[in-house]
Biotite code that builds the C-alpha atoms (Angstrom):
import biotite.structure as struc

atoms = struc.array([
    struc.Atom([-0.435, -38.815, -7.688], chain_id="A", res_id=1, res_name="UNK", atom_name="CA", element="C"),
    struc.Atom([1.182, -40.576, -10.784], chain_id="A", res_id=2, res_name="UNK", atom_name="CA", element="C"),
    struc.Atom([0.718, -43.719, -9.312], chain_id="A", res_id=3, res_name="UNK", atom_name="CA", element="C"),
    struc.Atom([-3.042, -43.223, -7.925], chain_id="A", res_id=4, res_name="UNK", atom_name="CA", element="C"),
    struc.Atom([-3.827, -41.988, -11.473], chain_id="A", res_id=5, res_name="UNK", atom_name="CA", element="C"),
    struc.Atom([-1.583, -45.477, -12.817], chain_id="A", res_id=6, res_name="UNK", atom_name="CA", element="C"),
    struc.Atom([-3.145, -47.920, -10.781], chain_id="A", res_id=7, res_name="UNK", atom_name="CA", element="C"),
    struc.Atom([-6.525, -46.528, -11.341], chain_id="A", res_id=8, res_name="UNK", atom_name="CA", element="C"),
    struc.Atom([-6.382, -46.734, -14.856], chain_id="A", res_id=9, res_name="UNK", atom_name="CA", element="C"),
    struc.Atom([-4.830, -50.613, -15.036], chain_id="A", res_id=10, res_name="UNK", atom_name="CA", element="C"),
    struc.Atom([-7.687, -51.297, -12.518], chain_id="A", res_id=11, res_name="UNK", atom_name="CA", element="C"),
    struc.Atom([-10.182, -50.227, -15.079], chain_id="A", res_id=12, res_name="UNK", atom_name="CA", element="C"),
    struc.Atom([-8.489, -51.624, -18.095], chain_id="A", res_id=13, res_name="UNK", atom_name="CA", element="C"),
    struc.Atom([-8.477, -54.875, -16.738], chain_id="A", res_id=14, res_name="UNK", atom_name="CA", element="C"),
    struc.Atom([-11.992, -55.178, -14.907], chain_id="A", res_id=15, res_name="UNK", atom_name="CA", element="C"),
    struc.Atom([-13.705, -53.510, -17.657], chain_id="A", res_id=16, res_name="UNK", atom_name="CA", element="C"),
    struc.Atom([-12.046, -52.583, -20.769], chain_id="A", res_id=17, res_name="UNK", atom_name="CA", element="C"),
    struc.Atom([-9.630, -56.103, -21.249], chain_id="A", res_id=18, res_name="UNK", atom_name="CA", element="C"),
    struc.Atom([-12.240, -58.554, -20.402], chain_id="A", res_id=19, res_name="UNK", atom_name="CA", element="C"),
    struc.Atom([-14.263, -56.944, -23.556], chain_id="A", res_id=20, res_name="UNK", atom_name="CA", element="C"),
    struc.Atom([-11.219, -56.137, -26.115], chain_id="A", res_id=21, res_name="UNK", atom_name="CA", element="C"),
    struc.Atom([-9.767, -58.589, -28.378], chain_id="A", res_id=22, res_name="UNK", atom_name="CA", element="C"),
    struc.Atom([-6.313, -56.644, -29.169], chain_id="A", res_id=23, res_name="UNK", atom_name="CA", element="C"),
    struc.Atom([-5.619, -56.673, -25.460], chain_id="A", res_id=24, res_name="UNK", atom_name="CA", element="C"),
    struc.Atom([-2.411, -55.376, -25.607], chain_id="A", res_id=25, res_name="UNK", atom_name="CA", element="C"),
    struc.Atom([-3.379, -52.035, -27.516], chain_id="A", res_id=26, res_name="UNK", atom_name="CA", element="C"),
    struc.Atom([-6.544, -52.062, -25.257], chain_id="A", res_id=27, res_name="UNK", atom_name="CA", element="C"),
    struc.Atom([-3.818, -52.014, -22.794], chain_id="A", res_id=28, res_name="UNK", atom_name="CA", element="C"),
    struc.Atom([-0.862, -49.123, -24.249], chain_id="A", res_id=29, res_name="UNK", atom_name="CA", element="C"),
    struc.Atom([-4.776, -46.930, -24.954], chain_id="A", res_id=30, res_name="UNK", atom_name="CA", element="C"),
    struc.Atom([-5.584, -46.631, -21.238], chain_id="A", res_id=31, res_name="UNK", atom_name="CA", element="C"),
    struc.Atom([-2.166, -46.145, -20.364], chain_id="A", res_id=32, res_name="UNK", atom_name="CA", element="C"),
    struc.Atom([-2.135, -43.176, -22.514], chain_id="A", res_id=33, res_name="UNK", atom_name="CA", element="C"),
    struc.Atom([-5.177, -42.310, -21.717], chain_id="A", res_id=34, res_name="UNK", atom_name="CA", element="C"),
    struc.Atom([-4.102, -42.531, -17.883], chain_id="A", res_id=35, res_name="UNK", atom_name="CA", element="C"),
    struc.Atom([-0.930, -40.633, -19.034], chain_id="A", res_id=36, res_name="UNK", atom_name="CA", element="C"),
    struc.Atom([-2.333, -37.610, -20.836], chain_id="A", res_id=37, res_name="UNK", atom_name="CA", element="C"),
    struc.Atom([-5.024, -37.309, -17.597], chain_id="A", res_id=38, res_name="UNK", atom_name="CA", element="C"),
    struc.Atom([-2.449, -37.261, -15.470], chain_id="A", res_id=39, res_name="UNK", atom_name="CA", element="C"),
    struc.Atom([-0.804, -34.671, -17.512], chain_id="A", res_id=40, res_name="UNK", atom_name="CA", element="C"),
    struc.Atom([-4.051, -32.229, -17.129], chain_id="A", res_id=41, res_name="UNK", atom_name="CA", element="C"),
    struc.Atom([-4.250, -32.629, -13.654], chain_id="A", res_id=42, res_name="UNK", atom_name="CA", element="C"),
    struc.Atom([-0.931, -31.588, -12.850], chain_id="A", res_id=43, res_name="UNK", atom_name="CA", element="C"),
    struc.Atom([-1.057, -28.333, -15.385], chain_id="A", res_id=44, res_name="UNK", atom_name="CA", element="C"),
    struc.Atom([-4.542, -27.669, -13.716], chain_id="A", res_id=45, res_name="UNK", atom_name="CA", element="C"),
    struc.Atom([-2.499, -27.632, -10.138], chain_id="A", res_id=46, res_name="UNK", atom_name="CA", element="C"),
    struc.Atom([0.119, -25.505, -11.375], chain_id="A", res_id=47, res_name="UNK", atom_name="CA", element="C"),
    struc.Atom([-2.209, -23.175, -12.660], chain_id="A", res_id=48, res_name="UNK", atom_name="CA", element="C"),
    struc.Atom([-4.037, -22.500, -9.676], chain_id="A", res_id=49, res_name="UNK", atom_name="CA", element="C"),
    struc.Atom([-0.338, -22.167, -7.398], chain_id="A", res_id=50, res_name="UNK", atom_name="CA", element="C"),
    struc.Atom([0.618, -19.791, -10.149], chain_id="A", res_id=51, res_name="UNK", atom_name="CA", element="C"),
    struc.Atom([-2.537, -17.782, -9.522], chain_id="A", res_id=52, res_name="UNK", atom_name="CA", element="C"),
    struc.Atom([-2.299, -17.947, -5.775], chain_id="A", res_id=53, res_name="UNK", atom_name="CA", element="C"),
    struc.Atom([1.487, -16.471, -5.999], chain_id="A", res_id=54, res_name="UNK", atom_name="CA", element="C"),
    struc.Atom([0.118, -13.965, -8.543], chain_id="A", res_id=55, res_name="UNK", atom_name="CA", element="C"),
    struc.Atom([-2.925, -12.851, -5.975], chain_id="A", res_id=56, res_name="UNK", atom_name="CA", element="C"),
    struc.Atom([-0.571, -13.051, -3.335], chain_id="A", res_id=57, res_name="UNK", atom_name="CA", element="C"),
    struc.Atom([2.144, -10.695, -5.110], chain_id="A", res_id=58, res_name="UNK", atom_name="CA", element="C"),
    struc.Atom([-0.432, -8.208, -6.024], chain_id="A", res_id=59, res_name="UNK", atom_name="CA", element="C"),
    struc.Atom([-1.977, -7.783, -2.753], chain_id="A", res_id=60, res_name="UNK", atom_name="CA", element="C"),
    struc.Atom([1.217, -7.388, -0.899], chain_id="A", res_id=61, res_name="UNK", atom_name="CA", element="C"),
    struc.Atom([2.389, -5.056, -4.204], chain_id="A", res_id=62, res_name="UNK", atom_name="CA", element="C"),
    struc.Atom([-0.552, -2.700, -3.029], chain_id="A", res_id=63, res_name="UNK", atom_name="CA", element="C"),
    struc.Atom([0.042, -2.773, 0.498], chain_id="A", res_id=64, res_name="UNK", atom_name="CA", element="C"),
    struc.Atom([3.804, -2.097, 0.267], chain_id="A", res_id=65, res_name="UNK", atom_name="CA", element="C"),
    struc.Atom([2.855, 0.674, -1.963], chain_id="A", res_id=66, res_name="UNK", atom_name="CA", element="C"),
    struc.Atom([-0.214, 2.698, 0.176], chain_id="A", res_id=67, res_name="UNK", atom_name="CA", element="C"),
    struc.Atom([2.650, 2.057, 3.426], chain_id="A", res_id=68, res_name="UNK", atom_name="CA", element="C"),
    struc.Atom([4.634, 3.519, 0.965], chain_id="A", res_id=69, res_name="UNK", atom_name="CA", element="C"),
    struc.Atom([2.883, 6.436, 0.610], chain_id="A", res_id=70, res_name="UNK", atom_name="CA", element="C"),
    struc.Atom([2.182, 7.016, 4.000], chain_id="A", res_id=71, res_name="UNK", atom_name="CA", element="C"),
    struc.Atom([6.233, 6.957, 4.714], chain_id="A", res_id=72, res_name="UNK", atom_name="CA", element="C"),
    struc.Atom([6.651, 9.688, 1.868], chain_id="A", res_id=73, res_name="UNK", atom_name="CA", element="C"),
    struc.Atom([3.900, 12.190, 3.850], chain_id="A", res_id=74, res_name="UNK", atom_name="CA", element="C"),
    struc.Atom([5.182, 10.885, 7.118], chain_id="A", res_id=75, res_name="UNK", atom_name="CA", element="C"),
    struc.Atom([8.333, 12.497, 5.686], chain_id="A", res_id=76, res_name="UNK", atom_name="CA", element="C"),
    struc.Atom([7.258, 15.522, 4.094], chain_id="A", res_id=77, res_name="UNK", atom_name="CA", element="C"),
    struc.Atom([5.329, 16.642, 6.955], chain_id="A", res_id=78, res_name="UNK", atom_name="CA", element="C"),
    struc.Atom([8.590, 16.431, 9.392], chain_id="A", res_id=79, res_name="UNK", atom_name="CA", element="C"),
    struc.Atom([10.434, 18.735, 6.934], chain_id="A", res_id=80, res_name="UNK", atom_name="CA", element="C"),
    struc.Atom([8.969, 21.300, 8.365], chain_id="A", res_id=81, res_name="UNK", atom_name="CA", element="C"),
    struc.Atom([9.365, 20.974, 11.870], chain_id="A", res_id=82, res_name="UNK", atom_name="CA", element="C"),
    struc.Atom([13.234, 23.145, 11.889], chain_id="A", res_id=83, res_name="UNK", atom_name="CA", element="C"),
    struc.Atom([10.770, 26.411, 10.168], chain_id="A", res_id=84, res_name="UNK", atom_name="CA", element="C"),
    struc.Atom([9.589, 27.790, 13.303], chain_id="A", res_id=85, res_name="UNK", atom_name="CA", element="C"),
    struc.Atom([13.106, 28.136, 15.269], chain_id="A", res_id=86, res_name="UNK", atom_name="CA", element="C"),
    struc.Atom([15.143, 28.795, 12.457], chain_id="A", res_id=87, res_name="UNK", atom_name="CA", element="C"),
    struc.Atom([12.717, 31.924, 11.647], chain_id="A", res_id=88, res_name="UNK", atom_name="CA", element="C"),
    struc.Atom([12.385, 33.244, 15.524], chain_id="A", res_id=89, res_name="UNK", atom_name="CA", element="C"),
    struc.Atom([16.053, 33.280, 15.168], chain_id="A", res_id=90, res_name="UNK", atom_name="CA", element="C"),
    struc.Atom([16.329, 35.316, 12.266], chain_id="A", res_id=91, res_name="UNK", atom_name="CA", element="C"),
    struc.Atom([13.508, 38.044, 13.821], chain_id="A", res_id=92, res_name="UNK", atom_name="CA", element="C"),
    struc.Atom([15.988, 38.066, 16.730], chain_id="A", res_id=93, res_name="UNK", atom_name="CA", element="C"),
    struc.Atom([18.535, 38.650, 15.033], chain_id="A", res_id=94, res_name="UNK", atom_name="CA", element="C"),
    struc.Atom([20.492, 41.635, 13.918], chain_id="A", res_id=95, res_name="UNK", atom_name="CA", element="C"),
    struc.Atom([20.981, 40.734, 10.179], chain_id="A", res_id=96, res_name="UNK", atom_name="CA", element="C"),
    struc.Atom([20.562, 42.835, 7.430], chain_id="A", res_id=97, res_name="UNK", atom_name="CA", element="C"),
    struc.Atom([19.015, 40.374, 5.376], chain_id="A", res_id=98, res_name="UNK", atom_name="CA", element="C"),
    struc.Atom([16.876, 38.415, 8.039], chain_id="A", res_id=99, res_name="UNK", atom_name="CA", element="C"),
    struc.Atom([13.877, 39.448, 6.151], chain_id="A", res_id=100, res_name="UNK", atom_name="CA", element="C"),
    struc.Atom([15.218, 38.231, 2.862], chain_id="A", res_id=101, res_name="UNK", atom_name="CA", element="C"),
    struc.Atom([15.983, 34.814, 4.931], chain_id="A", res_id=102, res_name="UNK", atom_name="CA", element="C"),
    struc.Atom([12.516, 34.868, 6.422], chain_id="A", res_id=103, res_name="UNK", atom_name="CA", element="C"),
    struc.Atom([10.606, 35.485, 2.904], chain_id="A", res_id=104, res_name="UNK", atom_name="CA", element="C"),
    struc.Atom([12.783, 32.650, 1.686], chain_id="A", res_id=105, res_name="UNK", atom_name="CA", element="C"),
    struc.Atom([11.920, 30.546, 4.350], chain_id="A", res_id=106, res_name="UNK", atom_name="CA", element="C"),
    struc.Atom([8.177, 31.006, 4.039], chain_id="A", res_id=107, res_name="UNK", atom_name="CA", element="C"),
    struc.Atom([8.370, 30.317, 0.145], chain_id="A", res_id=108, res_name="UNK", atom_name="CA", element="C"),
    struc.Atom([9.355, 26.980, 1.001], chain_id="A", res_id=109, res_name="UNK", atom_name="CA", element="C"),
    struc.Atom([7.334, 26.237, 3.742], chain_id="A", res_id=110, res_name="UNK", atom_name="CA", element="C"),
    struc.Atom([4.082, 26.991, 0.949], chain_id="A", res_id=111, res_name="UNK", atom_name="CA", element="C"),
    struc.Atom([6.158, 25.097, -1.793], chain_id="A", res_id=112, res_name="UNK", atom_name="CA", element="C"),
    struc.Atom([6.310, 21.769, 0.900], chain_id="A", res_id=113, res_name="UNK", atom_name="CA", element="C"),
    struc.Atom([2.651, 22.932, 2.092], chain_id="A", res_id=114, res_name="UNK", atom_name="CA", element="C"),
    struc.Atom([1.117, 22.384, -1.212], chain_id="A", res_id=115, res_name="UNK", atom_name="CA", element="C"),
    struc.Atom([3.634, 18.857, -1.601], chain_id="A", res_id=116, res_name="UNK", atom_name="CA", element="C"),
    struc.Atom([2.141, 18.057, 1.308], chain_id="A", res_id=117, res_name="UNK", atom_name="CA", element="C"),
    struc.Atom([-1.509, 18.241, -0.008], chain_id="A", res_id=118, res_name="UNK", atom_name="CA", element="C"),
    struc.Atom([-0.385, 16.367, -2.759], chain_id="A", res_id=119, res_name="UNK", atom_name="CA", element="C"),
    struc.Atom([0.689, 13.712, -0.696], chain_id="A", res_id=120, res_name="UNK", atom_name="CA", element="C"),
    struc.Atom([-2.163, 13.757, 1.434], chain_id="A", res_id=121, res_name="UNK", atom_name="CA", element="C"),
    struc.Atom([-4.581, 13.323, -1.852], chain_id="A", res_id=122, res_name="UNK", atom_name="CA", element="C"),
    struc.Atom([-2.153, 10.732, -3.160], chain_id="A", res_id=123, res_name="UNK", atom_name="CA", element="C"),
    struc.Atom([-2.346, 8.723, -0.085], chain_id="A", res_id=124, res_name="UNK", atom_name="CA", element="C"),
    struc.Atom([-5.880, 9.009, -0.015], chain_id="A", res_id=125, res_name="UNK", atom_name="CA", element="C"),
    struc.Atom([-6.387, 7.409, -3.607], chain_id="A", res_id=126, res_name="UNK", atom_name="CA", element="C"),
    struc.Atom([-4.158, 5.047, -3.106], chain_id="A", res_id=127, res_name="UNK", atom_name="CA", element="C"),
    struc.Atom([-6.028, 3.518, 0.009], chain_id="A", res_id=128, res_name="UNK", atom_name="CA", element="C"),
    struc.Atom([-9.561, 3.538, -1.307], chain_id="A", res_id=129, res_name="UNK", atom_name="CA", element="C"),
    struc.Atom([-8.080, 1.442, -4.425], chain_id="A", res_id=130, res_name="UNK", atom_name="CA", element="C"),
    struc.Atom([-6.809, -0.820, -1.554], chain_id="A", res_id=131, res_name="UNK", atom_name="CA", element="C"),
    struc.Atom([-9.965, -1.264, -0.378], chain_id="A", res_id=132, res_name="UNK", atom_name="CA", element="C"),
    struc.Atom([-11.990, -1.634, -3.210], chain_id="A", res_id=133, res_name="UNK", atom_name="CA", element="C"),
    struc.Atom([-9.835, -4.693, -3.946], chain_id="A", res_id=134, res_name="UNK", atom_name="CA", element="C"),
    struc.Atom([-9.539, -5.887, -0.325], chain_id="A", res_id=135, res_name="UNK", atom_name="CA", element="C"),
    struc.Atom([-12.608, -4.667, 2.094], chain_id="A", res_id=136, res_name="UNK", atom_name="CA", element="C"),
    struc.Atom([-11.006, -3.654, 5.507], chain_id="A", res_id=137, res_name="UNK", atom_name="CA", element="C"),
    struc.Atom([-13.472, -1.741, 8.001], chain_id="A", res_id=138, res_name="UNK", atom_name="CA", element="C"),
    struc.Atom([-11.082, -0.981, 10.255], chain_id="A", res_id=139, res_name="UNK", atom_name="CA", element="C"),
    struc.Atom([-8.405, -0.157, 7.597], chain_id="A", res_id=140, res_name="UNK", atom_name="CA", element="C"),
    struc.Atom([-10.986, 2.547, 6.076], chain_id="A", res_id=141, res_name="UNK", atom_name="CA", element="C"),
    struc.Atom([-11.731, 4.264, 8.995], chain_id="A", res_id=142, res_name="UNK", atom_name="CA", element="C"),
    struc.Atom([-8.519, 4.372, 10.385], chain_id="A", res_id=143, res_name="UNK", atom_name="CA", element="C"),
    struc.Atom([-7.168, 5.705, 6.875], chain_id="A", res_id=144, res_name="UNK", atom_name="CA", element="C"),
    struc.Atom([-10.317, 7.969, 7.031], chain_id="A", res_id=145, res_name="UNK", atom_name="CA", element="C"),
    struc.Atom([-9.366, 9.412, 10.409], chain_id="A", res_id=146, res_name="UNK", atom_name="CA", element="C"),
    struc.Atom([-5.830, 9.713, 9.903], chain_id="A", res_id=147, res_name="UNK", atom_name="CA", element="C"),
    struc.Atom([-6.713, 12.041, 6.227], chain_id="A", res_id=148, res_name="UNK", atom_name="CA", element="C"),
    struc.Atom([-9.533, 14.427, 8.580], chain_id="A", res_id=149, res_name="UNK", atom_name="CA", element="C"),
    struc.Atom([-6.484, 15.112, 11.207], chain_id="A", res_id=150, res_name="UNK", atom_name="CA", element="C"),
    struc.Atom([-3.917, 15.667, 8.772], chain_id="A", res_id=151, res_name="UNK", atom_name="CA", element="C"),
    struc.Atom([-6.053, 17.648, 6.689], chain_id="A", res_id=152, res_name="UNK", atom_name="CA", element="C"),
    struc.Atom([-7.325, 19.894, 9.739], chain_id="A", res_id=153, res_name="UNK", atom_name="CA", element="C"),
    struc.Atom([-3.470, 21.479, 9.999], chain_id="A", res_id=154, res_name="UNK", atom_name="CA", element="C"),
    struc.Atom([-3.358, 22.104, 7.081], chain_id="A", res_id=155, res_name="UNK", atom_name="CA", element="C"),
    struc.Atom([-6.055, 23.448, 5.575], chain_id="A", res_id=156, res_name="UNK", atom_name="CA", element="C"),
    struc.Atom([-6.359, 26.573, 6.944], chain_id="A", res_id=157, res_name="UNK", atom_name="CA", element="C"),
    struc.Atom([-3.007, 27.824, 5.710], chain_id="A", res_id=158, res_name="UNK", atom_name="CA", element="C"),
    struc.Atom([-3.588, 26.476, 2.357], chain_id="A", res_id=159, res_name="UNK", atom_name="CA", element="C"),
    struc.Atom([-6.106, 28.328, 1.928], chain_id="A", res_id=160, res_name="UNK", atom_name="CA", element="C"),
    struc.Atom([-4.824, 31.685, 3.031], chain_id="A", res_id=161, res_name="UNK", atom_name="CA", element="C"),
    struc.Atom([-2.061, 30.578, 0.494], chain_id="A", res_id=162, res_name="UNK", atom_name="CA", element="C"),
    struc.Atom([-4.405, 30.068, -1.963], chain_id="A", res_id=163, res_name="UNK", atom_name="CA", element="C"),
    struc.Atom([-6.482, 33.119, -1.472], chain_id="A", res_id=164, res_name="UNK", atom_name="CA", element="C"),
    struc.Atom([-3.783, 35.848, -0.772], chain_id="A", res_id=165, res_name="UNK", atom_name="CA", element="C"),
    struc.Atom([-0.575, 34.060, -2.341], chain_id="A", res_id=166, res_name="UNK", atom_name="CA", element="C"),
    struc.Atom([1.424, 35.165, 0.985], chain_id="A", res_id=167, res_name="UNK", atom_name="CA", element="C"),
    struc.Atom([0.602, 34.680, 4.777], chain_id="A", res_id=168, res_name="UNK", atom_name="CA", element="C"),
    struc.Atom([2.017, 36.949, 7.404], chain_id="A", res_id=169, res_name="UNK", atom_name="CA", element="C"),
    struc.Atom([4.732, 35.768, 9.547], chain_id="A", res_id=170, res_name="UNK", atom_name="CA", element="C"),
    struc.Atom([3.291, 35.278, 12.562], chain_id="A", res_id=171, res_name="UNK", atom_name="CA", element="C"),
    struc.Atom([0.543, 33.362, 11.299], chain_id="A", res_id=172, res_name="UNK", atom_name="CA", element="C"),
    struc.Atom([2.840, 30.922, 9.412], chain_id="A", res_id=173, res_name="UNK", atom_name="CA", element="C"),
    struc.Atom([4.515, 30.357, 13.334], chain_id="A", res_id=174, res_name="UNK", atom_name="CA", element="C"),
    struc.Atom([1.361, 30.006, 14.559], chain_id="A", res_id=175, res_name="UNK", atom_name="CA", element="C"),
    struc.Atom([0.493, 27.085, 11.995], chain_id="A", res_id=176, res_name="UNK", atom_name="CA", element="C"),
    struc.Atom([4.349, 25.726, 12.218], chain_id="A", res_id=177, res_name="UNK", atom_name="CA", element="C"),
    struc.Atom([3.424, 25.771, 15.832], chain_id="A", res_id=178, res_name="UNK", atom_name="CA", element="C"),
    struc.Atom([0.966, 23.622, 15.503], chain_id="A", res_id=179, res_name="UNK", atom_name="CA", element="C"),
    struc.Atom([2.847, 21.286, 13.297], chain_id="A", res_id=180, res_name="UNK", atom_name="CA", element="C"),
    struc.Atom([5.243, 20.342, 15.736], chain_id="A", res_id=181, res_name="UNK", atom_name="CA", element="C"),
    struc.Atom([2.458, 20.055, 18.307], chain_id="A", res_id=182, res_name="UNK", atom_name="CA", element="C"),
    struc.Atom([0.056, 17.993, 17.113], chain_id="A", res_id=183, res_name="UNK", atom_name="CA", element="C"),
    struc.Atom([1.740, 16.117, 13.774], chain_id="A", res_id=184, res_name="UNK", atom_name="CA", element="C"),
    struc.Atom([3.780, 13.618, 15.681], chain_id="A", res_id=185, res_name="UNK", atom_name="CA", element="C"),
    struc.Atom([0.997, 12.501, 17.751], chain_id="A", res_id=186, res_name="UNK", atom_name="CA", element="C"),
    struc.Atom([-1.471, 12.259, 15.403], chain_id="A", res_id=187, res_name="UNK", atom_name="CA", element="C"),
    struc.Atom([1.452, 9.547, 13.454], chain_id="A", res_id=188, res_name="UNK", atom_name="CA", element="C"),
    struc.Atom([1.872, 7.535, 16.728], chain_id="A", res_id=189, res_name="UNK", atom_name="CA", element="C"),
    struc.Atom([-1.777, 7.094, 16.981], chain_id="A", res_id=190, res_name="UNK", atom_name="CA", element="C"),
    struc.Atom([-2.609, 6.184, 13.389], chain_id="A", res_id=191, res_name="UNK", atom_name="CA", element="C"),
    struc.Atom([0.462, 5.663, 10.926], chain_id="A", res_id=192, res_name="UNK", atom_name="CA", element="C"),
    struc.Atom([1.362, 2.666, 13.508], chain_id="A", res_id=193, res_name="UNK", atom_name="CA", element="C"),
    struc.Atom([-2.047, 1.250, 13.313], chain_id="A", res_id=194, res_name="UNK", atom_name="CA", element="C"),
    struc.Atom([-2.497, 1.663, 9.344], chain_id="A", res_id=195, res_name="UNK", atom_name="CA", element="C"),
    struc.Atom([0.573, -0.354, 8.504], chain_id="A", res_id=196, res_name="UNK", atom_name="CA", element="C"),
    struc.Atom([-0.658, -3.409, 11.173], chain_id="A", res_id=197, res_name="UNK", atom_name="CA", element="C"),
    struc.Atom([-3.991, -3.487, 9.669], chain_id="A", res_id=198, res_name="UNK", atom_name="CA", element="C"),
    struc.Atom([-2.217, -3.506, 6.023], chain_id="A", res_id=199, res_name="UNK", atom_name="CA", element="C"),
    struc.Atom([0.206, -6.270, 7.070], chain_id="A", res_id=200, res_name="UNK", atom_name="CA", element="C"),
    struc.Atom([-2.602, -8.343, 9.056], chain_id="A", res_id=201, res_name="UNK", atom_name="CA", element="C"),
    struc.Atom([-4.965, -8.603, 5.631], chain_id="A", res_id=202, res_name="UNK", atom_name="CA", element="C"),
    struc.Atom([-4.657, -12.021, 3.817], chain_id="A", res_id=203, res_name="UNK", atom_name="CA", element="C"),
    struc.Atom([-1.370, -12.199, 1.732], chain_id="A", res_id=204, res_name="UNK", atom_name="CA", element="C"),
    struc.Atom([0.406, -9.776, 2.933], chain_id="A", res_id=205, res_name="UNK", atom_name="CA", element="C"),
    struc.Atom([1.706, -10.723, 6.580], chain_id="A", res_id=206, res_name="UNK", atom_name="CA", element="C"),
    struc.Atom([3.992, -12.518, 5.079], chain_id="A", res_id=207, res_name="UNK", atom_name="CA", element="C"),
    struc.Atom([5.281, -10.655, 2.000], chain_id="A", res_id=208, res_name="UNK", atom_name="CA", element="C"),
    struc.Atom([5.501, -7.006, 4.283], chain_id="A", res_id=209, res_name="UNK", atom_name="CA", element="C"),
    struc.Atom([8.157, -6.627, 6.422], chain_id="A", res_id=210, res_name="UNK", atom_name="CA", element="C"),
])
């Protein structure tokens, strides 16, 4: 590029600016510097716009690591609960004097991770329509959108029995563990899978996601 800009600029000093100058030789040093300091702009006008590109390119990836990250955490939380339902059969089968003590203790933290959960859920959530306000994805949203309707649907019934009566009998918390274990790991090999591709597939990231 240096010597495009060079021989450009000694190509127009001496066709048109020597032929009219009578200092020739500061004619001469004045394009050159003038062929210089262009030269100069051009390049910090380059680097700008590679340093922007890396910047773009950092921030997009940046939000997809982070909404995959999210969708780790609840992919997470959600298989806490999956030992719950055995380990409290077990303790209504058993002969213990405290298995009710156990069971209560057991269902305290099932509606502490229950209401983590929801958290999660809403966190994930805001986190992926941000994504996509900065980087439109159809198939992202409704996959995303999907993915929130069947999470939410085993869970909402129990939080709101949690909410409204601040305990749950027994055999309904099986009944919603139950369903858990059913339907939870299912639901994350048809969608959790899918989110993450579409994520790593938008411009920017393929390459910065691994």
């Amino acid at each position: 590029m240096f010597l495009l800009i060079f021989s450009y600029t000694v190509l127009i000093a001496i066709v048109f600016i020597l032929p009219m100058s009578i200092d020739r030789g500061a004619a001469l040093a004045s394009c050159l510097s003038f062929g210089a300091t262009l030269y100069a702009a051009i390049v910090a006008y380059l680097l700008l716009d590679m340093w922007k590109q890396e910047h773009k390119a950092s921030y997009f990836s940046d939000l997809g690591k982070n909404l995959i990250n999210h969708l780790k955490i609840l992919h997470g939380e959600v298989l806490y609960l999956s030992p719950f339902q055995s380990e409290i059969r077990t303790f209504q089968n058993s002969k213990r004097a405290d298995k009710y003590n156990l069971i209560e203790e057991h269902k305290k933290q099932i509606f502490s991770k229950v209401a983590t959960i929801n958290l999660c859920l809403d966190q994930l959530m805001h986190e992926g329509l941000f994504y996509l306000k900065v980087i439109e994805n159809e198939l992202l949203k409704k996959s995303l959108l999907d993915f929130h309707e069947q999470i939410n649907s085993l869970f909402i019934e129990i939080t709101n029995k949690i909410n409204e009566n601040g305990d749950v009998p027994t055999n309904e918390i099986l009944l919603f563990l139950e369903g858990v274990n059913a339907n939870f790991m299912k639901i994350s090999d048809d969608y959790i899978g899918e989110i993450i591709n579409l994520i790593k597939s938008d411009s920017f990231l393929e390459n910065h996601i691994k």
